[in-house]
PDB file of N, CA, C and O in Angstrom:
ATOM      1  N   UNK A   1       0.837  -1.180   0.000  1.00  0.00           N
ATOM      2  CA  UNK A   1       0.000   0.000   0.000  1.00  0.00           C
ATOM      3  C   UNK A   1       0.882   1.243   0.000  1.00  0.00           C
ATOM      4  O   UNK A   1       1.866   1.264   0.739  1.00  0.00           O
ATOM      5  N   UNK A   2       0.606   2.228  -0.744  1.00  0.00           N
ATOM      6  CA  UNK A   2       1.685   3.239  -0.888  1.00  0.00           C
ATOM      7  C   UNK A   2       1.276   4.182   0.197  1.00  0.00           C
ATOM      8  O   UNK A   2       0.305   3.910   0.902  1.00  0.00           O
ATOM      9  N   UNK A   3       1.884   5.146   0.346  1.00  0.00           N
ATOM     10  CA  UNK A   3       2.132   6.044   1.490  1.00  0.00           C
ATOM     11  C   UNK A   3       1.234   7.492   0.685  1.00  0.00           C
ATOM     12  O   UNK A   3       1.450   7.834  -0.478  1.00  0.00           O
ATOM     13  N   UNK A   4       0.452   8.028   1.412  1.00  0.00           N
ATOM     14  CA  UNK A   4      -0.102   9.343   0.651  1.00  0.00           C
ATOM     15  C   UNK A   4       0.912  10.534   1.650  1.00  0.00           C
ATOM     16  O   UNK A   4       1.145  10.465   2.857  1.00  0.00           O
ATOM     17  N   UNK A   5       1.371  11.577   0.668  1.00  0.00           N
ATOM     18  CA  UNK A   5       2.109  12.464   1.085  1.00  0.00           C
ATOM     19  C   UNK A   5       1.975  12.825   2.561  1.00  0.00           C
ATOM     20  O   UNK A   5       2.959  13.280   3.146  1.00  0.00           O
ATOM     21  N   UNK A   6       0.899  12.663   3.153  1.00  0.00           N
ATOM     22  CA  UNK A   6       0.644  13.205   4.815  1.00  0.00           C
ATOM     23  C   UNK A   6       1.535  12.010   5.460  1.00  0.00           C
ATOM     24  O   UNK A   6       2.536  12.633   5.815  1.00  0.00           O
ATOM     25  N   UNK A   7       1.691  11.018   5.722  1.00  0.00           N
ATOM     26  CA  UNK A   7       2.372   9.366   5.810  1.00  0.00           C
ATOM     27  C   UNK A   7       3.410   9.745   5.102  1.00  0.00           C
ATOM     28  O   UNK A   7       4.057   8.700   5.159  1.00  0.00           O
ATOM     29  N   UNK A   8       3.977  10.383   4.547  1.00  0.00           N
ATOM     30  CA  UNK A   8       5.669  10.743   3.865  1.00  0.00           C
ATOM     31  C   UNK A   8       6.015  11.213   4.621  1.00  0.00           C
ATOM     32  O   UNK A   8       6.852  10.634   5.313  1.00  0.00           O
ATOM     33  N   UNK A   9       5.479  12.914   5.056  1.00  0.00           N
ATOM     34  CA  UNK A   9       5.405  13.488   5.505  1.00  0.00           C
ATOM     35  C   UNK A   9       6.056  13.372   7.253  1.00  0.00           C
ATOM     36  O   UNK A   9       6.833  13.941   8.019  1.00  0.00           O
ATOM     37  N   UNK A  10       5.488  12.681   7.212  1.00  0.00           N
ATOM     38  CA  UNK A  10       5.057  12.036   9.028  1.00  0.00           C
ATOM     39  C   UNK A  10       6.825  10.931   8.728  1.00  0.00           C
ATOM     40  O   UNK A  10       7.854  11.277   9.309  1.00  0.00           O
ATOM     41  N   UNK A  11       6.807  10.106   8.093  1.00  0.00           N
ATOM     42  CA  UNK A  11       8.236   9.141   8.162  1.00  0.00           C
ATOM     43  C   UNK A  11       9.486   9.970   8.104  1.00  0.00           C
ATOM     44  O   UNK A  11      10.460   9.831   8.843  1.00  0.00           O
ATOM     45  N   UNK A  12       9.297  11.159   6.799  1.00  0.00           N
ATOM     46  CA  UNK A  12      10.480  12.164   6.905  1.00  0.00           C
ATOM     47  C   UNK A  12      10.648  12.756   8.172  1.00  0.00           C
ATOM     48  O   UNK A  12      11.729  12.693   8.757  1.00  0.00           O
ATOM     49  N   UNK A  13       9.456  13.448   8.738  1.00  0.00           N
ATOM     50  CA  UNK A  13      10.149  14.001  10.068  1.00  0.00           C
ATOM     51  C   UNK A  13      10.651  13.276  10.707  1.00  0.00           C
ATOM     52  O   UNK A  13      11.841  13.397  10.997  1.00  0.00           O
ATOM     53  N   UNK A  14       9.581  11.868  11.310  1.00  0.00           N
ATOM     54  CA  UNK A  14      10.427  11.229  11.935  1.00  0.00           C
ATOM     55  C   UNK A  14      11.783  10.472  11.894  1.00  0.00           C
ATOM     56  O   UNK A  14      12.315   9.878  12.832  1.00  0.00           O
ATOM     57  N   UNK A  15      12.169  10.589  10.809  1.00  0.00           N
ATOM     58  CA  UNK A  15      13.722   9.891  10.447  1.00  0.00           C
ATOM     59  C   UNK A  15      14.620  11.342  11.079  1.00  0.00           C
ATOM     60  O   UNK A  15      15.391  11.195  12.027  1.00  0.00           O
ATOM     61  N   UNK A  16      14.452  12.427  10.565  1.00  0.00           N
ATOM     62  CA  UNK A  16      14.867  13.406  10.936  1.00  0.00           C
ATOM     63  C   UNK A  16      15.239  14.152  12.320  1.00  0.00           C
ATOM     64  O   UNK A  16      16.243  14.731  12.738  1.00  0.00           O
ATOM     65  N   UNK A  17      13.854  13.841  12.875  1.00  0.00           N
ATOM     66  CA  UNK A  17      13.711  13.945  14.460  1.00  0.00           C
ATOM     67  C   UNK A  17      14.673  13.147  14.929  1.00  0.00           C
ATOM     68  O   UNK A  17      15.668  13.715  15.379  1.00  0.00           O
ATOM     69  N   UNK A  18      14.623  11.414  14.950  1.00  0.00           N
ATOM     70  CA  UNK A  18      15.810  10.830  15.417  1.00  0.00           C
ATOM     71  C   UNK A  18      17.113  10.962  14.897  1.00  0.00           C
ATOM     72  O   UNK A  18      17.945  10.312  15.530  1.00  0.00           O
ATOM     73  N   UNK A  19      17.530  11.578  13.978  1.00  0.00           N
ATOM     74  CA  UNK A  19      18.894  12.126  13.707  1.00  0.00           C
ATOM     75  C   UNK A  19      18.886  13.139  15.346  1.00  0.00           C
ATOM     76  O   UNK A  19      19.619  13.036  16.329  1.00  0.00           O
ATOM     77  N   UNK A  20      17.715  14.090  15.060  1.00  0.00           N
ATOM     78  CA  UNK A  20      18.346  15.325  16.007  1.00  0.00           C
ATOM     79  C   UNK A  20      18.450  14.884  17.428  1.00  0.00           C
ATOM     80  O   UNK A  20      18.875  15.556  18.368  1.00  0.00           O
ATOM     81  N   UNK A  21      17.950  13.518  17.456  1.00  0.00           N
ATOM     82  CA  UNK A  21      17.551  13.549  19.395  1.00  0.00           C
ATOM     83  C   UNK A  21      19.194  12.387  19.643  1.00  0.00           C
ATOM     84  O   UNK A  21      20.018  12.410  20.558  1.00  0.00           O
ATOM     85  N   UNK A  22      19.119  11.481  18.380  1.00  0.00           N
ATOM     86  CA  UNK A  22      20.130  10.504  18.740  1.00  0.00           C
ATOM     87  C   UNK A  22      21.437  11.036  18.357  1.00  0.00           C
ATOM     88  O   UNK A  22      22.323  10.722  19.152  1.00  0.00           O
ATOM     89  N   UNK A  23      21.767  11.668  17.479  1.00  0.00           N
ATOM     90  CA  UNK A  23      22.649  12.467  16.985  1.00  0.00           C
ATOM     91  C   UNK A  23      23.607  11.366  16.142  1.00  0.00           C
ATOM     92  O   UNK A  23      24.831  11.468  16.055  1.00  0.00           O
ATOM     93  N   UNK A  24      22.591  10.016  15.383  1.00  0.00           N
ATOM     94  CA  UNK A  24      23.196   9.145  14.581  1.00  0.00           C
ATOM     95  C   UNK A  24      22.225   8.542  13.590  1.00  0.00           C
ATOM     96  O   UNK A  24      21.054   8.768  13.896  1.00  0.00           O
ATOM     97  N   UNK A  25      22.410   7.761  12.371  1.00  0.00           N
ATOM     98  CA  UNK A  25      22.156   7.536  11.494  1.00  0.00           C
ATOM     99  C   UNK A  25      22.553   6.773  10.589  1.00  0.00           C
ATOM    100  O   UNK A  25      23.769   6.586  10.546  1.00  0.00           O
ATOM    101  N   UNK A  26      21.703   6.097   9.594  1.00  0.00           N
ATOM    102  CA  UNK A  26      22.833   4.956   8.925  1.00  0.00           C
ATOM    103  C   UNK A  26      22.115   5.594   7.376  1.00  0.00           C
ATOM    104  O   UNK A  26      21.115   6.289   7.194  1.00  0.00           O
ATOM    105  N   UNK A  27      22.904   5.133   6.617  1.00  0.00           N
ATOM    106  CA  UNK A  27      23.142   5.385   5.357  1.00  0.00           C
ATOM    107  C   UNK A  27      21.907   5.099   4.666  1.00  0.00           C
ATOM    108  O   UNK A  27      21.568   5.888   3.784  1.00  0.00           O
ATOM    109  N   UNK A  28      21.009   3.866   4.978  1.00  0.00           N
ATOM    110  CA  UNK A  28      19.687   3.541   4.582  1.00  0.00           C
ATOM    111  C   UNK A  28      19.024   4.576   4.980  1.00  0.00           C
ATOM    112  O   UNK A  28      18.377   5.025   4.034  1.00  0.00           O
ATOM    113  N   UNK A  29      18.810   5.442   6.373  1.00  0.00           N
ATOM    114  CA  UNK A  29      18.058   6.364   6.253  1.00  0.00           C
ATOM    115  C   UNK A  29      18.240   7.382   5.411  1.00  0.00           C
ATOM    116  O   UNK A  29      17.275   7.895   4.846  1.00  0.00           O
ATOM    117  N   UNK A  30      19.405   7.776   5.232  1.00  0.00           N
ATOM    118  CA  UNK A  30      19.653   8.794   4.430  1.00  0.00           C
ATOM    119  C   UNK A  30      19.220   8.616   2.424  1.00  0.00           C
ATOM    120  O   UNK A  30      18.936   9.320   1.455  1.00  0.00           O
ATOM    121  N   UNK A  31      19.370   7.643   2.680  1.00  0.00           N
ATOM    122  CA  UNK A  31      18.764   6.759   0.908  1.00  0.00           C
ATOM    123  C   UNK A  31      16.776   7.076   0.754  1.00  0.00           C
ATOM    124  O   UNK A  31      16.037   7.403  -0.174  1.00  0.00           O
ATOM    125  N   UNK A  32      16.555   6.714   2.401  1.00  0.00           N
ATOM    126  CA  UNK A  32      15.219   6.960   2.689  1.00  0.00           C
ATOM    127  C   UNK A  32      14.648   8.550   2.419  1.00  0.00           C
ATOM    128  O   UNK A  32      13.542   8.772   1.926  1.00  0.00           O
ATOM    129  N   UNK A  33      15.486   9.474   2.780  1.00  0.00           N
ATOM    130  CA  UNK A  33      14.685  10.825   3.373  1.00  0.00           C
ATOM    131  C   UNK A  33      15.202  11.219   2.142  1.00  0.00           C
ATOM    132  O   UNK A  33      14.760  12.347   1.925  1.00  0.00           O
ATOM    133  N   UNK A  34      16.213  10.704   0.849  1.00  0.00           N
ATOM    134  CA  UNK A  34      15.988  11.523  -0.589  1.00  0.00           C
ATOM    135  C   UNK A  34      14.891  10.849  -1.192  1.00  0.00           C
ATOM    136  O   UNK A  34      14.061  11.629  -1.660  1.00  0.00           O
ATOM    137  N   UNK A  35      14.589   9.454  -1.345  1.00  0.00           N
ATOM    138  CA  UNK A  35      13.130   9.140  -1.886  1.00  0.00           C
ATOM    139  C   UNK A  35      11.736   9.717  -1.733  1.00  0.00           C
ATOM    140  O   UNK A  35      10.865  10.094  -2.517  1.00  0.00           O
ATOM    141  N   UNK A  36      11.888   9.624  -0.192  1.00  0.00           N
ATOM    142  CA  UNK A  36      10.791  10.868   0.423  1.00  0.00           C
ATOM    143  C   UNK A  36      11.062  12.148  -0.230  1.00  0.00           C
ATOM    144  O   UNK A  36      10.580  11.841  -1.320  1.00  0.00           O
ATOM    145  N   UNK A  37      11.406  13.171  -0.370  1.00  0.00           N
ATOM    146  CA  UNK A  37      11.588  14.074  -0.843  1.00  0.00           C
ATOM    147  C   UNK A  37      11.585  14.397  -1.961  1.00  0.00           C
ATOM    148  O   UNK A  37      11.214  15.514  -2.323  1.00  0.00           O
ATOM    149  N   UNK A  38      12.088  13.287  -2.916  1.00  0.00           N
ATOM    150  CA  UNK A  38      11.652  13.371  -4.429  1.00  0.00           C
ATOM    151  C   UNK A  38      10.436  12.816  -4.797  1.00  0.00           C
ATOM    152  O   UNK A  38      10.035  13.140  -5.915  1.00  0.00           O
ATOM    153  N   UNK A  39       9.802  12.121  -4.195  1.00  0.00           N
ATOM    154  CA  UNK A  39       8.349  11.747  -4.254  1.00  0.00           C
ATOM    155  C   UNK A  39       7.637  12.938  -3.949  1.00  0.00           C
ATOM    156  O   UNK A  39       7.001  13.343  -4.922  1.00  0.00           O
ATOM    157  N   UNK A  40       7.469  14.003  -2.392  1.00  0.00           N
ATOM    158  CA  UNK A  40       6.723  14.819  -1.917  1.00  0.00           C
ATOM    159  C   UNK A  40       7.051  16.462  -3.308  1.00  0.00           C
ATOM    160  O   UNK A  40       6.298  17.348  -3.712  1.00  0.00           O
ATOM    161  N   UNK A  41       8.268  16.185  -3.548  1.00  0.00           N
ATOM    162  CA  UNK A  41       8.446  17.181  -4.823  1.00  0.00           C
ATOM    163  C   UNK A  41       7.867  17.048  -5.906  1.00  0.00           C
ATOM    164  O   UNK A  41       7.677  18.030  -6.624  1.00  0.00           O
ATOM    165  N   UNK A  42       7.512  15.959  -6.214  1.00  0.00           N
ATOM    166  CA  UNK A  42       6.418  15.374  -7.354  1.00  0.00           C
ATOM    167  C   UNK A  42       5.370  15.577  -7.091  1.00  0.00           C
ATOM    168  O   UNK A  42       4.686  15.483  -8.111  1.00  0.00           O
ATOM    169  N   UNK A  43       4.448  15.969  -5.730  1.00  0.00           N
ATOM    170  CA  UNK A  43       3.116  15.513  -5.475  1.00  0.00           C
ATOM    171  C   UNK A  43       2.493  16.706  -5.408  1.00  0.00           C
ATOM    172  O   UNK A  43       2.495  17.205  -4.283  1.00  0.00           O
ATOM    173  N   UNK A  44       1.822  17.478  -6.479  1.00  0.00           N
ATOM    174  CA  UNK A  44       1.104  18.899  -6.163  1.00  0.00           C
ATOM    175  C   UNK A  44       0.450  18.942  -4.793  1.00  0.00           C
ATOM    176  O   UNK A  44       0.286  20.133  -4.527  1.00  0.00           O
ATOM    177  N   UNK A  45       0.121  18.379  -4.067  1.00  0.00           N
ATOM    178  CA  UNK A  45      -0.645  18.241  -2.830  1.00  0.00           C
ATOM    179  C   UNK A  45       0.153  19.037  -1.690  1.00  0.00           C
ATOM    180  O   UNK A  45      -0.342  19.621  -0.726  1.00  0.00           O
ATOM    181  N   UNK A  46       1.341  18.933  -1.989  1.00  0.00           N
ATOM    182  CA  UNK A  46       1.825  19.459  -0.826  1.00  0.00           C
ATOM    183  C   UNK A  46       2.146  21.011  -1.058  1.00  0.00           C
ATOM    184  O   UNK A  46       2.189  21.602  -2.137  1.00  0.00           O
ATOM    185  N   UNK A  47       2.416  21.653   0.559  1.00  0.00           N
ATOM    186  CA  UNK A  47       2.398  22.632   0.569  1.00  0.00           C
ATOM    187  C   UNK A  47       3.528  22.898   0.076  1.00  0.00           C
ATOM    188  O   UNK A  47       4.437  22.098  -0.148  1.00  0.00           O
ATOM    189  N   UNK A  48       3.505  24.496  -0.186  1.00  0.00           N
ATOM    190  CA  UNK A  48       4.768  25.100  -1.259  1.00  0.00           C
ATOM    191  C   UNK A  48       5.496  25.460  -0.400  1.00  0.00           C
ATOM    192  O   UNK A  48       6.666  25.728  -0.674  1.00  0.00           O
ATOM    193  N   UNK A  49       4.883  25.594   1.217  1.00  0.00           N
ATOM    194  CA  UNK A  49       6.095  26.090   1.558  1.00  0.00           C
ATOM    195  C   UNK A  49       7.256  24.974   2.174  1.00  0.00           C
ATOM    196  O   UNK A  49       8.486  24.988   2.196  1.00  0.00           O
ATOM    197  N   UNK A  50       6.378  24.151   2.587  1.00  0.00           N
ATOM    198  CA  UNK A  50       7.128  22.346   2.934  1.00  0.00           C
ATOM    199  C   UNK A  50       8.039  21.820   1.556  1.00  0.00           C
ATOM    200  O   UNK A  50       8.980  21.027   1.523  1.00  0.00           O
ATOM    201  N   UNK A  51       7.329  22.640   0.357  1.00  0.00           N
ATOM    202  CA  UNK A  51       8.327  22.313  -0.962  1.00  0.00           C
ATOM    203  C   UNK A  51       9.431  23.263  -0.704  1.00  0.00           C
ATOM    204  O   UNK A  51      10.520  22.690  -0.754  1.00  0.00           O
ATOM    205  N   UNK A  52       9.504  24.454  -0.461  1.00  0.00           N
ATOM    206  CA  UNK A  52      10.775  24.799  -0.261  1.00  0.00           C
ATOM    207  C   UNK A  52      11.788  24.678   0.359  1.00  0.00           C
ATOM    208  O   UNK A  52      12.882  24.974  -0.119  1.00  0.00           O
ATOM    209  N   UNK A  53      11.588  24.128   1.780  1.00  0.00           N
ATOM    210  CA  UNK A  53      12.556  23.683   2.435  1.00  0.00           C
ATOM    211  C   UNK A  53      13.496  21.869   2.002  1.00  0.00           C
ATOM    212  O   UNK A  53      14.584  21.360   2.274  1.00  0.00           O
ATOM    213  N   UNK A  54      12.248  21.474   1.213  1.00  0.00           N
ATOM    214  CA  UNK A  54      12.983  19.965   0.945  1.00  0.00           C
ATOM    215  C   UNK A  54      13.978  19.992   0.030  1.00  0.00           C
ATOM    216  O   UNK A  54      14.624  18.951   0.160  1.00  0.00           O
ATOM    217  N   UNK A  55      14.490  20.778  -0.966  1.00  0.00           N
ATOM    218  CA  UNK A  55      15.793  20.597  -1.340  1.00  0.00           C
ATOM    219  C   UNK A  55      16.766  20.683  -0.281  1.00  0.00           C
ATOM    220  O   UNK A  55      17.628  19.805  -0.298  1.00  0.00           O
ATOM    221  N   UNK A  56      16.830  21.676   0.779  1.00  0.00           N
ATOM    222  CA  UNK A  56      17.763  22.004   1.541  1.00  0.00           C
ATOM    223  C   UNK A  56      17.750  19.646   2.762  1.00  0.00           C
ATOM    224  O   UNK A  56      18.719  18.995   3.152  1.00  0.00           O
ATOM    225  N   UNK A  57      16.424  19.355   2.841  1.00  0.00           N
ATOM    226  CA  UNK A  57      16.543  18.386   3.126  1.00  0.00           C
ATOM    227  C   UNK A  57      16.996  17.119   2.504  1.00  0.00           C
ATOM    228  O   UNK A  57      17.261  16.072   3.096  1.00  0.00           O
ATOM    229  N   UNK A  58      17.058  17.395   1.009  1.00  0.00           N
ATOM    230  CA  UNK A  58      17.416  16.395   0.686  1.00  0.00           C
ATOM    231  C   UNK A  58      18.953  16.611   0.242  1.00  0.00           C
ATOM    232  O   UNK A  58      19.837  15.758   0.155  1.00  0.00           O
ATOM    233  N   UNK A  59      18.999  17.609   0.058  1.00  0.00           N
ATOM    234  CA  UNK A  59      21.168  17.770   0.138  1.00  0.00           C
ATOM    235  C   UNK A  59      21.577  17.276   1.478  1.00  0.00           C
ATOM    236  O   UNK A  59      22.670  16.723   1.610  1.00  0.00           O
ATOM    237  N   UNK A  60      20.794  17.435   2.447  1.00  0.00           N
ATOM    238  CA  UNK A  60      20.921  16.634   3.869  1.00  0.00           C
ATOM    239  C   UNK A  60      21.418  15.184   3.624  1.00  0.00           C
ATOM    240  O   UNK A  60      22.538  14.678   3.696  1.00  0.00           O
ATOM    241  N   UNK A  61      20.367  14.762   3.352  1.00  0.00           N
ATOM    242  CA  UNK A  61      20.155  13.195   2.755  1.00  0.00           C
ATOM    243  C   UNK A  61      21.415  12.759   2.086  1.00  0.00           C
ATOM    244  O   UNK A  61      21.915  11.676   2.391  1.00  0.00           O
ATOM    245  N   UNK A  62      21.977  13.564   1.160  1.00  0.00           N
ATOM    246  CA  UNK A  62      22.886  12.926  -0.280  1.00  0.00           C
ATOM    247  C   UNK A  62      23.654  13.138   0.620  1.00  0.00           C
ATOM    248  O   UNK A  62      24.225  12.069   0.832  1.00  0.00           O
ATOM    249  N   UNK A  63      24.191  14.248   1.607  1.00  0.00           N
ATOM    250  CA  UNK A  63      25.039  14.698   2.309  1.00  0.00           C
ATOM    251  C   UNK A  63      25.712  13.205   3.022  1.00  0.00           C
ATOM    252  O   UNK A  63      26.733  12.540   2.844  1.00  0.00           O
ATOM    253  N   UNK A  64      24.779  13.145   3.713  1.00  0.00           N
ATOM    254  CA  UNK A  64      24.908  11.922   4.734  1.00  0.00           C
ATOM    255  C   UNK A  64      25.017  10.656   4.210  1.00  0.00           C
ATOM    256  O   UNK A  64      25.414   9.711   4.892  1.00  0.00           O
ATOM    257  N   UNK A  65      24.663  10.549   2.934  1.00  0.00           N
ATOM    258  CA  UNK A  65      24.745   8.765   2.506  1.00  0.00           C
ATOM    259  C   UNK A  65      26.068   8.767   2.084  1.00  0.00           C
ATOM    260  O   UNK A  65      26.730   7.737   2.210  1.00  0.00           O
ATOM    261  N   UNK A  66      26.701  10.076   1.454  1.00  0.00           N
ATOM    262  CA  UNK A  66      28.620  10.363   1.013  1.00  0.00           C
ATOM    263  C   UNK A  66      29.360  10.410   2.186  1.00  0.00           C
ATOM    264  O   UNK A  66      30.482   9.903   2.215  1.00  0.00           O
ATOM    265  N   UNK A  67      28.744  11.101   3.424  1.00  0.00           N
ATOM    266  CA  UNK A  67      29.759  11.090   4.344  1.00  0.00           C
ATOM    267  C   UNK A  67      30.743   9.963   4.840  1.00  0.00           C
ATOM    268  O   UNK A  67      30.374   8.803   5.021  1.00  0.00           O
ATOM    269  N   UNK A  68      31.876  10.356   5.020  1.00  0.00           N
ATOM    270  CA  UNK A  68      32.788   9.359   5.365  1.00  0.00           C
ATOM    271  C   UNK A  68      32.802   9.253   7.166  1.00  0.00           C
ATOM    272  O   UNK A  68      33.419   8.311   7.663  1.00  0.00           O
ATOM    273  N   UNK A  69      32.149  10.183   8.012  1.00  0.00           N
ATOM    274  CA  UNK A  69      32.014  10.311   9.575  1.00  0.00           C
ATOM    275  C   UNK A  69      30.223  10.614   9.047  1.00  0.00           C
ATOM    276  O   UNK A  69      30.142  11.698   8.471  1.00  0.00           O
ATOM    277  N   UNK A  70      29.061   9.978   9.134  1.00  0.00           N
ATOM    278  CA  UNK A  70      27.978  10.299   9.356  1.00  0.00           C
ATOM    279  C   UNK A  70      27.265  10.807  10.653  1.00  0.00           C
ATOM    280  O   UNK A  70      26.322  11.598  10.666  1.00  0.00           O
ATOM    281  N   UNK A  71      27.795  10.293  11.623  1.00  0.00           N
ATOM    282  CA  UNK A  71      27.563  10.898  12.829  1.00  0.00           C
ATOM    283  C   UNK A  71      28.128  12.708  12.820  1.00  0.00           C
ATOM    284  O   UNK A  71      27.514  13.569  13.451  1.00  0.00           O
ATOM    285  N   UNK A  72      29.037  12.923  12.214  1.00  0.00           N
ATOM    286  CA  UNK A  72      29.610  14.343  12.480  1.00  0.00           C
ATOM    287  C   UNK A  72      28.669  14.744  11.602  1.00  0.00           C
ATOM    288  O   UNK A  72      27.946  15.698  11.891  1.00  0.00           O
ATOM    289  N   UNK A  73      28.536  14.060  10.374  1.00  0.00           N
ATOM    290  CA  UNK A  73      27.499  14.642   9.321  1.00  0.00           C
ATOM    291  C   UNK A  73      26.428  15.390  10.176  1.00  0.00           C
ATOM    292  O   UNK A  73      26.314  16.611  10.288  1.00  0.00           O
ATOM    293  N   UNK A  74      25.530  14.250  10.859  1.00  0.00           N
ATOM    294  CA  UNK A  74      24.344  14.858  11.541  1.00  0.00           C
ATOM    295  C   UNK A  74      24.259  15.945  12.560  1.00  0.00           C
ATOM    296  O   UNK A  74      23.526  16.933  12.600  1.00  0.00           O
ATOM    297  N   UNK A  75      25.515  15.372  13.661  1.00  0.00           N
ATOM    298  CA  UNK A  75      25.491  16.939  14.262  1.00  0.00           C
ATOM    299  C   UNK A  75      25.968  17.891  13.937  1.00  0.00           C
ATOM    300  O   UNK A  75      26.078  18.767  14.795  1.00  0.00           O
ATOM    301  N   UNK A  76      26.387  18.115  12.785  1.00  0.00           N
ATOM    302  CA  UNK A  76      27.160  19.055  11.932  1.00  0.00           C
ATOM    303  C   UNK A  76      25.520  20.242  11.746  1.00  0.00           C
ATOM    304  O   UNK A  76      25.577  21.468  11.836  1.00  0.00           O
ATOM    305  N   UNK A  77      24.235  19.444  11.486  1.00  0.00           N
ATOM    306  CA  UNK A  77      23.204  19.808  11.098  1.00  0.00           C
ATOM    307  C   UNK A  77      22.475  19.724  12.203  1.00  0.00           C
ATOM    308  O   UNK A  77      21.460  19.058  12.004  1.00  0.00           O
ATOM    309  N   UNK A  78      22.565  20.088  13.186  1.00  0.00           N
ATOM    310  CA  UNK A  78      21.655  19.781  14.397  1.00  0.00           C
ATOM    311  C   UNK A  78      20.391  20.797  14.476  1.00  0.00           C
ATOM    312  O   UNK A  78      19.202  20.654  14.759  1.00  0.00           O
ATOM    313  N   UNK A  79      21.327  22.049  14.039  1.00  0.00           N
ATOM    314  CA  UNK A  79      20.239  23.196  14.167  1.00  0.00           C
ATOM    315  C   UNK A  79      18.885  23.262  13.005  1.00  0.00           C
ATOM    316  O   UNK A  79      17.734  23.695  13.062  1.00  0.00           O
ATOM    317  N   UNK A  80      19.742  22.565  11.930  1.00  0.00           N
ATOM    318  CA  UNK A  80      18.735  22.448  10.360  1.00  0.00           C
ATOM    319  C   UNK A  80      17.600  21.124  10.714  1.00  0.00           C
ATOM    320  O   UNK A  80      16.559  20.816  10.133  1.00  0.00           O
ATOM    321  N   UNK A  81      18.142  20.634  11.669  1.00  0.00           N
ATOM    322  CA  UNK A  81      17.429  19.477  11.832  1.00  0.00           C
ATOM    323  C   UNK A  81      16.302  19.587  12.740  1.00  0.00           C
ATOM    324  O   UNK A  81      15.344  18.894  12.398  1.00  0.00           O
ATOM    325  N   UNK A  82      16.124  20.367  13.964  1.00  0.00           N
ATOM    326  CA  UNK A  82      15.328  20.962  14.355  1.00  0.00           C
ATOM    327  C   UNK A  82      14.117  21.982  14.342  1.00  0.00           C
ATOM    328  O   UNK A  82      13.044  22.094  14.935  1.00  0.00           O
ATOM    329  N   UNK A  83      14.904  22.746  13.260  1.00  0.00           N
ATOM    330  CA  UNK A  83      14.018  23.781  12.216  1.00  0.00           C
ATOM    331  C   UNK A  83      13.049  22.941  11.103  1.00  0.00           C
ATOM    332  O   UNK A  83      11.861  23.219  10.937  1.00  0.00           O
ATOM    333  N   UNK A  84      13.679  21.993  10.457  1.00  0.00           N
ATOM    334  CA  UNK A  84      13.088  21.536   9.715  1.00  0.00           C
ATOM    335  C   UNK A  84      12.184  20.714  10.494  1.00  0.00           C
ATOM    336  O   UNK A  84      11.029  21.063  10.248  1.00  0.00           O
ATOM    337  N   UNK A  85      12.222  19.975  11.150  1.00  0.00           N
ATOM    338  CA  UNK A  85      11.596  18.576  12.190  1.00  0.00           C
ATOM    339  C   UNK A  85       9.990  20.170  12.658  1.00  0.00           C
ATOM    340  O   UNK A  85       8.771  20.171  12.488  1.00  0.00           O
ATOM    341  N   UNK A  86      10.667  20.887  13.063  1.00  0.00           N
ATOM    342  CA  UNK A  86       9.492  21.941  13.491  1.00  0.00           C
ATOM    343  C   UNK A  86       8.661  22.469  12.443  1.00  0.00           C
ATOM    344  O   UNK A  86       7.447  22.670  12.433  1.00  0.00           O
ATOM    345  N   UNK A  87       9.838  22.721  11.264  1.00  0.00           N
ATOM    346  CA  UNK A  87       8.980  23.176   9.627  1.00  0.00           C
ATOM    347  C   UNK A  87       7.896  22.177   9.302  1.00  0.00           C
ATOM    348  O   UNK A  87       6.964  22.481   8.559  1.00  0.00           O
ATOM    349  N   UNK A  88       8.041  20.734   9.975  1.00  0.00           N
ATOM    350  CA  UNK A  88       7.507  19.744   8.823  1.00  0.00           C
ATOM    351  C   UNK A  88       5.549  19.335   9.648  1.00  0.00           C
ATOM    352  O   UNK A  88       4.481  18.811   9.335  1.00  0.00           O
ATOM    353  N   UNK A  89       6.385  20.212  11.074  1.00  0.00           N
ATOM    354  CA  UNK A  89       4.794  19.740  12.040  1.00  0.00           C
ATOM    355  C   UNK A  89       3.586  20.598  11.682  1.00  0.00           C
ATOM    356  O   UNK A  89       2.502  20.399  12.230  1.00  0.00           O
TER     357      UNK A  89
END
């Protein structure tokens, strides 16, 4: 059963949220939160302004699946990660 953008929505933050609270992450999530994001960029449904912030989330994403320290990756972004996790509620 596929996920309707509100259920994207809801998995992206929460992948995100646990970056900011655990301050770690594995490479599958990061594979995860660019699919999400290029799907919710496809979906007229969503809001424009939740569309503007998801490029900045999904350079997050590519960010973190290249990183060679992913953990520094994430808290590198702690503050973007919070803003956004708050942007997305």
């Amino acid at each position: 059963m596929p996920l309707d953008h509100n259920d994207q929505l809801t998995v992206l933050r929460d992948i995100l949220s646990e970056h900011q609270l655990d301050c770690c992450g594995t490479v599958s999530e990061c594979e995860q939160i660019e699919r999400l994001v290029k799907s919710l960029l496809a979906n007229s449904e969503v809001n424009a302004h939740v569309k503007q912030i998801l490029p900045n989330i999904y350079a997050y994403g590519q960010g973190g699946k290249y990183s060679a320290d992913l953990s520094a990756h994430i808290s590198a972004h702690q503050s973007q990660l919070a803003d956004w996790v708050n942007e997305l509620s």
